[in-house]
Short mmCIF file of the C-alpha atoms (twelve columns), coordinates in Angstrom:
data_MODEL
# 
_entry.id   MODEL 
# 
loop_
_atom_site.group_PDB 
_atom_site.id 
_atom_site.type_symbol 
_atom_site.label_atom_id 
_atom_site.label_alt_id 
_atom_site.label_comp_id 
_atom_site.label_asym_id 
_atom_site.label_seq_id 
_atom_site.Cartn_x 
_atom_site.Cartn_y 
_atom_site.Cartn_z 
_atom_site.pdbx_PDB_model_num 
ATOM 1   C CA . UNK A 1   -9.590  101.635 14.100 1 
ATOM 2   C CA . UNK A 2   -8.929  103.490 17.509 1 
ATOM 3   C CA . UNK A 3   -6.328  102.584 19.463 1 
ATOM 4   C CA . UNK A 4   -7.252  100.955 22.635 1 
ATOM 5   C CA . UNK A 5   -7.166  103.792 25.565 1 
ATOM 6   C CA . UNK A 6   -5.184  104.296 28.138 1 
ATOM 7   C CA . UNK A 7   -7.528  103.889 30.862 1 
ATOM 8   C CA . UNK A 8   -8.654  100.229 29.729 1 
ATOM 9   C CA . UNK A 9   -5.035  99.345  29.379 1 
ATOM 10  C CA . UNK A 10  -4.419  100.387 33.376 1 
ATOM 11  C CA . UNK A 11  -7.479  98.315  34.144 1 
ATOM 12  C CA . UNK A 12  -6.439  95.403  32.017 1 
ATOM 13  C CA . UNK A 13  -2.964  95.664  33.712 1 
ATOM 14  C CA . UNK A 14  -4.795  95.447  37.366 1 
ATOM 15  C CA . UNK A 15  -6.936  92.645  36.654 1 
ATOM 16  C CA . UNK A 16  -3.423  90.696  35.604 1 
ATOM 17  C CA . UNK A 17  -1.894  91.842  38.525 1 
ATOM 18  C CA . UNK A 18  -4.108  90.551  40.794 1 
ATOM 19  C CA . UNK A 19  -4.442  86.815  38.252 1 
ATOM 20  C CA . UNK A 20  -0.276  86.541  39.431 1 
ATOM 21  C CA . UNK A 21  -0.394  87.471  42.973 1 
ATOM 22  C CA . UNK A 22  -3.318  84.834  43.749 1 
ATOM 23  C CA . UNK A 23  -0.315  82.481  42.249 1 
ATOM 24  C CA . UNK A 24  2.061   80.354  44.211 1 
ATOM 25  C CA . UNK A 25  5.364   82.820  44.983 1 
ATOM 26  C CA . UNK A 26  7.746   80.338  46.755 1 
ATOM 27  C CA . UNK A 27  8.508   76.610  46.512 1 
ATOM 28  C CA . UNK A 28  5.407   73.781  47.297 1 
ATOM 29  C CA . UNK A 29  8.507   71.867  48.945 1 
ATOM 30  C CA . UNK A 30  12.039  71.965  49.627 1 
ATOM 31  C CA . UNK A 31  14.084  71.896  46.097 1 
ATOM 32  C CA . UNK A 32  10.622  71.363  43.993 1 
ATOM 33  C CA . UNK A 33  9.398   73.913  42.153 1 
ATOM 34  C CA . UNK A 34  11.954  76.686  42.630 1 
ATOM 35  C CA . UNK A 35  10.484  78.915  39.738 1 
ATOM 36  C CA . UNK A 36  6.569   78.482  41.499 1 
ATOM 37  C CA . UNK A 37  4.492   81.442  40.330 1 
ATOM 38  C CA . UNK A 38  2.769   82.892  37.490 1 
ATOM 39  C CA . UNK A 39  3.012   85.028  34.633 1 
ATOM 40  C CA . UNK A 40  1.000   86.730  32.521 1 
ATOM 41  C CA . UNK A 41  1.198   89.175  29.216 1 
ATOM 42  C CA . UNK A 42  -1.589  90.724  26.694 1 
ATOM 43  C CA . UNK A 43  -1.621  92.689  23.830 1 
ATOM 44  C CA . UNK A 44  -3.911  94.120  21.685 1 
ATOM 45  C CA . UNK A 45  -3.907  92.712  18.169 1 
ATOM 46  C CA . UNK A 46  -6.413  94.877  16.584 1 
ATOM 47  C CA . UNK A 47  -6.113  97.392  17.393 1 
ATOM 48  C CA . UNK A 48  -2.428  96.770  17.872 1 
ATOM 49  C CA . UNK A 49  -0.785  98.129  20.875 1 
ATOM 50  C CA . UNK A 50  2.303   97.484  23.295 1 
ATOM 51  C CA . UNK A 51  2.138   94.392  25.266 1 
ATOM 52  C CA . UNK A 52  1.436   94.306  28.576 1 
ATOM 53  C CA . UNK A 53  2.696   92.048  31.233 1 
ATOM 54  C CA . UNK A 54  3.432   90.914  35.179 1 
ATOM 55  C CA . UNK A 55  6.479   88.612  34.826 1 
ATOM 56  C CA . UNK A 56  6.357   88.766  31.796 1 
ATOM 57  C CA . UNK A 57  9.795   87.701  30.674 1 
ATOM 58  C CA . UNK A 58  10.154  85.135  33.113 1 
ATOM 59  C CA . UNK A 59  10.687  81.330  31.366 1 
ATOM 60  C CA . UNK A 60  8.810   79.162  32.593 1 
ATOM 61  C CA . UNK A 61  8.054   75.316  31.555 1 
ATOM 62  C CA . UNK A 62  6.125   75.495  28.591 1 
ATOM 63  C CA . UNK A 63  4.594   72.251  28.553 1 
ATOM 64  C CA . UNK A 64  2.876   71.379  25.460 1 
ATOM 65  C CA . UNK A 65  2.454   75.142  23.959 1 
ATOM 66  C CA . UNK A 66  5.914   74.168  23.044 1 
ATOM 67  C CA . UNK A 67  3.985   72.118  20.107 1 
ATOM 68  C CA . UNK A 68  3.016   75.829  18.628 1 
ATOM 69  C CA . UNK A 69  6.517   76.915  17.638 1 
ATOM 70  C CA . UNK A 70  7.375   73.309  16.406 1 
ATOM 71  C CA . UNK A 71  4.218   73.153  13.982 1 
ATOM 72  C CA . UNK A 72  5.172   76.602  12.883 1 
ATOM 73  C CA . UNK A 73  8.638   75.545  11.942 1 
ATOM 74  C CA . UNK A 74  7.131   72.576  10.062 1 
ATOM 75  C CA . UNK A 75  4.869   74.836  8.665  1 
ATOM 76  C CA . UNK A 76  7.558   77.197  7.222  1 
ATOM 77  C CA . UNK A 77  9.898   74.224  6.223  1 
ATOM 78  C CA . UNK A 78  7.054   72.780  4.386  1 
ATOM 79  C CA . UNK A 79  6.612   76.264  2.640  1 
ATOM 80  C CA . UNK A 80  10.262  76.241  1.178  1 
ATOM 81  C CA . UNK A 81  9.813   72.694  0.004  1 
ATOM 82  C CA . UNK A 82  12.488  71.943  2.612  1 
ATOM 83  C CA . UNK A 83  10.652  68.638  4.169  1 
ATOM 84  C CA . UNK A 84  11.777  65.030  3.004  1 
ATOM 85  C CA . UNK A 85  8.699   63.146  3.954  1 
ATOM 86  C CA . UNK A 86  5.412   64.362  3.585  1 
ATOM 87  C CA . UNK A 87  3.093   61.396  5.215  1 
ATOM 88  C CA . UNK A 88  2.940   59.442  7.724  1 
ATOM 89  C CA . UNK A 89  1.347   56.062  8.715  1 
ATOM 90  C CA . UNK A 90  -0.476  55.425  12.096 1 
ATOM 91  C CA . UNK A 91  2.231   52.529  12.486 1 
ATOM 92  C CA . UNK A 92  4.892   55.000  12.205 1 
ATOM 93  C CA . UNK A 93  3.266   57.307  14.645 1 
ATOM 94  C CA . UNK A 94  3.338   54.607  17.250 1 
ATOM 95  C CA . UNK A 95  1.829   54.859  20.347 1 
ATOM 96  C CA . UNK A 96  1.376   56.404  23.792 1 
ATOM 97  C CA . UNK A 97  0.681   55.984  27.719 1 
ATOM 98  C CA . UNK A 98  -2.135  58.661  27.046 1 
ATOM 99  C CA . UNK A 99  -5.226  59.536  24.962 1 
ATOM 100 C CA . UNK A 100 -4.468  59.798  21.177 1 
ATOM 101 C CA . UNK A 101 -6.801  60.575  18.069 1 
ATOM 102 C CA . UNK A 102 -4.356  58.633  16.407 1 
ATOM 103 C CA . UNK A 103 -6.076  55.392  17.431 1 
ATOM 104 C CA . UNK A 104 -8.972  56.281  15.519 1 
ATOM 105 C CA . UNK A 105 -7.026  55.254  12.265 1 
ATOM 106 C CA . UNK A 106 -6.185  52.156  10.931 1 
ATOM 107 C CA . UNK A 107 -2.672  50.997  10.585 1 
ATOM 108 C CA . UNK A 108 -2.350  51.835  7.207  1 
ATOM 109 C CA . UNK A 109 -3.586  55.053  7.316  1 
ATOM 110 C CA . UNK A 110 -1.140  58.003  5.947  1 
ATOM 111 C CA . UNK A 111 -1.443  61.410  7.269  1 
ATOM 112 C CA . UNK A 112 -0.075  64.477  5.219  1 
ATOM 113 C CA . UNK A 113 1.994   66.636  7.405  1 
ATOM 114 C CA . UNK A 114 -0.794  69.379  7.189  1 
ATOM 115 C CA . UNK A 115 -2.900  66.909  8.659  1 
ATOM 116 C CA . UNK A 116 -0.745  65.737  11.377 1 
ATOM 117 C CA . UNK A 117 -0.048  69.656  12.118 1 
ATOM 118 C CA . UNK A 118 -3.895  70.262  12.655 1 
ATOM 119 C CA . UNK A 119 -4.620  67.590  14.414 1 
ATOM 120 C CA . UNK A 120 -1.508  67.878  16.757 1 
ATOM 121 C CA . UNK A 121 -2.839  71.213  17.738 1 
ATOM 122 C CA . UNK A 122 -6.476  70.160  18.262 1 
ATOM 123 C CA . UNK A 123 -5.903  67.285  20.694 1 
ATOM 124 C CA . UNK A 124 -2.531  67.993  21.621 1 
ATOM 125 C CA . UNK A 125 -1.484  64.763  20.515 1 
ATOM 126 C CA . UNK A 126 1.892   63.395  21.621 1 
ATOM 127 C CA . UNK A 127 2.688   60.906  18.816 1 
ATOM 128 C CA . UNK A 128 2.047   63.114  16.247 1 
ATOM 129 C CA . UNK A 129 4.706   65.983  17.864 1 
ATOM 130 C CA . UNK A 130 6.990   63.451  18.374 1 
ATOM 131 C CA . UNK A 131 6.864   62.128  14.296 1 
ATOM 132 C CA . UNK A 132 7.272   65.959  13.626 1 
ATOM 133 C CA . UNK A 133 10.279  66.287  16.060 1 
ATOM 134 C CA . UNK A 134 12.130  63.899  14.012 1 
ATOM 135 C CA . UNK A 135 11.223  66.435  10.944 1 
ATOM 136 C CA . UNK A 136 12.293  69.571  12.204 1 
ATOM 137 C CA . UNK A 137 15.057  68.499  15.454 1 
ATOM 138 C CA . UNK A 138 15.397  71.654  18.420 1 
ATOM 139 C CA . UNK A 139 17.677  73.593  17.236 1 
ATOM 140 C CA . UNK A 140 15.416  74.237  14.181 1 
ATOM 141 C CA . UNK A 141 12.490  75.087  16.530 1 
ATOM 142 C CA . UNK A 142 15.297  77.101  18.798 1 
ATOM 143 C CA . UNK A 143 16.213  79.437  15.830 1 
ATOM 144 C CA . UNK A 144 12.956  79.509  14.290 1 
ATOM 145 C CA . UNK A 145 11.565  81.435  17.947 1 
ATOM 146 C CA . UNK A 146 15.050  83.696  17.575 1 
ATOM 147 C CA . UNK A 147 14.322  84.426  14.190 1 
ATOM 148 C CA . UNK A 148 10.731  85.967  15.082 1 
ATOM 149 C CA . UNK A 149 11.596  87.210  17.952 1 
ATOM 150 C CA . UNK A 150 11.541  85.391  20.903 1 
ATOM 151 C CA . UNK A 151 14.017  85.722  23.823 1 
ATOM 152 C CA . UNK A 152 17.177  83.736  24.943 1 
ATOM 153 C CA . UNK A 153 14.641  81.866  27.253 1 
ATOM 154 C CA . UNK A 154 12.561  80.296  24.447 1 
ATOM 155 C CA . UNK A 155 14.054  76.781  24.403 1 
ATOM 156 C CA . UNK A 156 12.971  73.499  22.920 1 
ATOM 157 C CA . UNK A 157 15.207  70.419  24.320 1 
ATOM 158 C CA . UNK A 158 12.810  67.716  25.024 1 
ATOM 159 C CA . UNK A 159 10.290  65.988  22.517 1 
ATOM 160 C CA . UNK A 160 6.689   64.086  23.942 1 
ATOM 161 C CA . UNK A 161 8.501   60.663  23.499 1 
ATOM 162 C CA . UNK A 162 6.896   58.536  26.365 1 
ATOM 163 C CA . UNK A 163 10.835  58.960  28.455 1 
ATOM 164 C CA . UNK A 164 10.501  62.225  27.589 1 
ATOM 165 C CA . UNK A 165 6.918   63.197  29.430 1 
ATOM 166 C CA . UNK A 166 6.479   64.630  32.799 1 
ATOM 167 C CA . UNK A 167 9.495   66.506  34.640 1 
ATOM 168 C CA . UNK A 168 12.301  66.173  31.769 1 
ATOM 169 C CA . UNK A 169 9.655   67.914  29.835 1 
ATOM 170 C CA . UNK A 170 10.307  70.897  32.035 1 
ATOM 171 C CA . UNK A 171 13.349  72.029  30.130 1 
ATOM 172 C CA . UNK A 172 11.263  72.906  27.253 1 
ATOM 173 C CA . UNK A 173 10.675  76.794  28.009 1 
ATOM 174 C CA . UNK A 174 9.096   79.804  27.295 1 
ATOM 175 C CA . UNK A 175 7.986   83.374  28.882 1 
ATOM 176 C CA . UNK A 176 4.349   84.926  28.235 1 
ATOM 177 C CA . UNK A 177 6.216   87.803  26.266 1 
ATOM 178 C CA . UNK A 178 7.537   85.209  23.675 1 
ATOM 179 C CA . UNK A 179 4.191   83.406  23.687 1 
ATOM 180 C CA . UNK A 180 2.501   87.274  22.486 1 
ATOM 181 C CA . UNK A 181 5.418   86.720  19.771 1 
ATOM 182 C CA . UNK A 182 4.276   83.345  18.950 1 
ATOM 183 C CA . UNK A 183 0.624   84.283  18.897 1 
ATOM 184 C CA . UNK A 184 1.082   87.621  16.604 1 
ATOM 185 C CA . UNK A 185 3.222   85.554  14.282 1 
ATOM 186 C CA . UNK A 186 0.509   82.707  13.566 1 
ATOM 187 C CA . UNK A 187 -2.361  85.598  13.571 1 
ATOM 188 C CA . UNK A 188 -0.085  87.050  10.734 1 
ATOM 189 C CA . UNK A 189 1.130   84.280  8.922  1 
ATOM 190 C CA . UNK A 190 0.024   81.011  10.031 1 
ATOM 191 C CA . UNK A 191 -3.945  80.404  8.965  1 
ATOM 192 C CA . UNK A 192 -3.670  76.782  9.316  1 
ATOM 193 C CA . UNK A 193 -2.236  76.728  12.476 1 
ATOM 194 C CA . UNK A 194 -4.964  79.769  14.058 1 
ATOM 195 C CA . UNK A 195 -7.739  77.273  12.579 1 
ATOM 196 C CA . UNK A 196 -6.464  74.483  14.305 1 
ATOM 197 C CA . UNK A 197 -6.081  76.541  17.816 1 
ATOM 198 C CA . UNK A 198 -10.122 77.611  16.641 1 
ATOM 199 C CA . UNK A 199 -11.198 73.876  17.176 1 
ATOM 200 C CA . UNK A 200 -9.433  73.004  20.371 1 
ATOM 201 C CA . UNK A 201 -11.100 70.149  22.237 1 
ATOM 202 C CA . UNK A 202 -9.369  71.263  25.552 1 
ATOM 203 C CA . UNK A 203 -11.469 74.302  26.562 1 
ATOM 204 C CA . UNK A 204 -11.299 74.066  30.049 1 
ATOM 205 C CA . UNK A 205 -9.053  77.444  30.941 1 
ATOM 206 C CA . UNK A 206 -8.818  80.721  28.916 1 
ATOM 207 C CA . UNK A 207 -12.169 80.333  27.046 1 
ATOM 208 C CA . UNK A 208 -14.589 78.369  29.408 1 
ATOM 209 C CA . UNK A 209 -16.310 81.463  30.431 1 
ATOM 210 C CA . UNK A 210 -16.604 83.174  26.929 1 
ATOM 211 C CA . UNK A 211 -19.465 83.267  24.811 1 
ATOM 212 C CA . UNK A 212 -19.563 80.798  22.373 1 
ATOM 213 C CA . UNK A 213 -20.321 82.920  19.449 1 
ATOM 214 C CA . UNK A 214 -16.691 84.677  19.959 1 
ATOM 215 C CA . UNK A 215 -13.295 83.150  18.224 1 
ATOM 216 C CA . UNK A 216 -10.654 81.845  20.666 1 
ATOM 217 C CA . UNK A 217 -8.296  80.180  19.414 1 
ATOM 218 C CA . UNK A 218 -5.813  78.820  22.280 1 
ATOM 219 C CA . UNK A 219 -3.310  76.043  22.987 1 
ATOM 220 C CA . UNK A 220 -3.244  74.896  26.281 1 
ATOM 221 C CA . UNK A 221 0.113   72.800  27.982 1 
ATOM 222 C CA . UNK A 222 0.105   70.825  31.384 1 
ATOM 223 C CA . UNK A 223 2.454   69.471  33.599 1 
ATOM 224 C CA . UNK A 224 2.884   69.233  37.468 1 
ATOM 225 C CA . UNK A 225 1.983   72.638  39.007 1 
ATOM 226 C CA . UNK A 226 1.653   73.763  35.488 1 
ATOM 227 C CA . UNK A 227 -1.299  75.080  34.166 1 
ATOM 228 C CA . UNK A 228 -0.848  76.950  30.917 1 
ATOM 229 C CA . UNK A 229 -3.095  78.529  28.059 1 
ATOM 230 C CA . UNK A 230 -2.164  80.986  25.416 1 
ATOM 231 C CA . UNK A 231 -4.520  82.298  22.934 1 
ATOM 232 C CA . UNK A 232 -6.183  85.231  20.735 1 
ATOM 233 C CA . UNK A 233 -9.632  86.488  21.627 1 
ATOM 234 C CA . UNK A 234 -11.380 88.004  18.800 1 
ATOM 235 C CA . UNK A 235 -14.990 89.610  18.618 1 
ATOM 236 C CA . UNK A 236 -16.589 92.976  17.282 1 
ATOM 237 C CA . UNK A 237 -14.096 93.116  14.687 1 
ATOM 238 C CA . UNK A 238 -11.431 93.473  17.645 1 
ATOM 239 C CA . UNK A 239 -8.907  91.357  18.725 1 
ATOM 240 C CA . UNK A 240 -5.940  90.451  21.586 1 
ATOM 241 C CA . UNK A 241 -3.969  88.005  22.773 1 
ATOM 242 C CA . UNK A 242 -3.443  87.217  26.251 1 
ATOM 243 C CA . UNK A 243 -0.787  84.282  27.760 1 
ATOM 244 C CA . UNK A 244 -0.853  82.774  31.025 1 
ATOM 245 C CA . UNK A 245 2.513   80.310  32.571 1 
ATOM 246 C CA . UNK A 246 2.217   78.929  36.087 1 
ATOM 247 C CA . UNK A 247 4.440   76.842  37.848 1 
ATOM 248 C CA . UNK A 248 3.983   75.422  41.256 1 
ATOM 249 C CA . UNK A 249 0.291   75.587  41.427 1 
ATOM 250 C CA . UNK A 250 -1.180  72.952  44.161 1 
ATOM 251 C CA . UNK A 251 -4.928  72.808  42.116 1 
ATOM 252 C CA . UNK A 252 -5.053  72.822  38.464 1 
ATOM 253 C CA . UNK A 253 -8.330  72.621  38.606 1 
ATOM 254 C CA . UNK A 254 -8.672  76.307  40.660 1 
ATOM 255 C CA . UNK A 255 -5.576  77.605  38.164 1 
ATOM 256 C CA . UNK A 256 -7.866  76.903  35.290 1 
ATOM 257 C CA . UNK A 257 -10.833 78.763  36.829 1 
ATOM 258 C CA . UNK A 258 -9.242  81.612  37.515 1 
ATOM 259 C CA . UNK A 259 -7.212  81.671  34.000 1 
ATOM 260 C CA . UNK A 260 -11.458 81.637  32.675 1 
ATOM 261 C CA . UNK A 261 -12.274 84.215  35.120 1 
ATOM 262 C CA . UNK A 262 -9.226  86.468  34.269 1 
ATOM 263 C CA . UNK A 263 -9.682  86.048  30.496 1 
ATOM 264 C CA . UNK A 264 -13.036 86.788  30.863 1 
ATOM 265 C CA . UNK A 265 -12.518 89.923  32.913 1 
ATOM 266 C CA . UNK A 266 -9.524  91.314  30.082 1 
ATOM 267 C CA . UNK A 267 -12.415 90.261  27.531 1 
ATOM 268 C CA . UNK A 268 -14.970 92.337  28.908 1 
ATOM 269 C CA . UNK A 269 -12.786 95.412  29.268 1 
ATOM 270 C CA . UNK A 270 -11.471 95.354  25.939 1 
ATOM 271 C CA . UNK A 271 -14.265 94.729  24.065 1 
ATOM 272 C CA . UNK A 272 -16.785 97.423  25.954 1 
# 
């Protein structure tokens, strides 16, 4: 397969460019939001190529993307037979301020940890990344990103408990250069895991504006002012992945159209 050219990679690298300076640069108010702005990265998987990026190894709060590298652990732990408990009840799950597919189950329903791993990814469901946090603690998750690569910034240190949810959820970070990391590893190694991204019910950012006969898997992660989506784009028998952090942002709802637009714009560059 043909490398991806040099000219397409200059015009990819505008069209992110001009995604982070429509982004908040400064604080929303005085000692909020002192990281405001956005960052973005791509890479071509295949073809592969060198990733590209606009701030890119800022960290930013990762919100609940932060769920991909602690499934992946799990995932890897459960591998090596290295897991003491392998199901879970919805009791034990317990329960949350927010939506959860967990309520769908009865009681005394008992979810294998494969289960609770794919359907943590598809809704983003809290309970079920908090039963897995007491699995596989931080600094599992922590040296699991250093181990594949991920920088100094890639931190886990906050779980989805319900004291744990909005701002002291901002300590959990990441930059869009670890996120291509996280992306190439699970397009490598982690099937489970890239079908789970595949059925997504939150499709609202990175692939609103793609057609629907393309593969995008993607994990999204919200918090105030952030509006996040990481994924892989595949179609043609071509693939990349593309990451996009914000911080500060006054309308998530604008964020996520221009995340859609931007995607789309990479999309149709690559893929022409």
């Amino acid at each position: 397969m043909q490398p991806i050219n040099s000219e397409k990679l200059h015009q990819i690298q505008s069209v992110m460019d001009t995604f982070v300076a429509a982004g908040p640069n400064r604080c929303i108010s005085e000692g909020e939001n002192k990281g405001a702005g956005r960052s973005v990265s791509f890479s071509s998987i295949e073809p592969a190529s060198q990733i590209l990026s606009v701030r890119g190894g800022t960290a930013r709060p990762a919100a609940s993307v932060i769920k991909l590298p602690l499934f992946m652990a799990a995932c890897a732990l459960h591998q090596k037979n290295q897991l003491p408990q392998q199901t879970f009840t919805k009791h034990e799950l317990g329960t949350t301020r927010y939506a959860s597919i967990v309520s769908a189950f009865e009681d005394t329903h008992a979810f294998t940890l494969m289960e609770m791993i794919k359907l943590g990814i598809i809704t983003s469901d809290n309970p079920i990344a908090v039963a897995i946090t007491k699995l596989v603690p931080f600094q599992i998750v922590n040296s699991f990103m250093a181990a594949i690569g991920c920088s100094q910034g890639a931190q886990m240190q906050a779980g989805f408990t319900e004291d744990e949810l909005g701002p002291k959820g901002r300590v959990n970070t990441l930059s869009t250069d670890d996120c291509i990391v996280i992306l190439s590893e699970i397009n490598a190694r982690y099937p489970l895991i890239y079908d789970a991204m595949a059925n997504n019910l939150r499709n609202s950012r990175l692939n609103l504006l793609l057609p629907e006969t393309w593969e995008a898997p993607h994990k999204t992660g919200s918090l105030e002012g952030v509006v996040n989506d990481i994924g892989l784009v595949a179609n043609k028998g071509r693939k990349f992945a593309v990451a996009f952090l914000t911080d500060g942002e006054p309308s998530p709802e604008k964020t996520s159209a221009e995340i859609a637009a931007t995607t789309l714009k990479i999309a149709e560059i690559f893929f022409a």
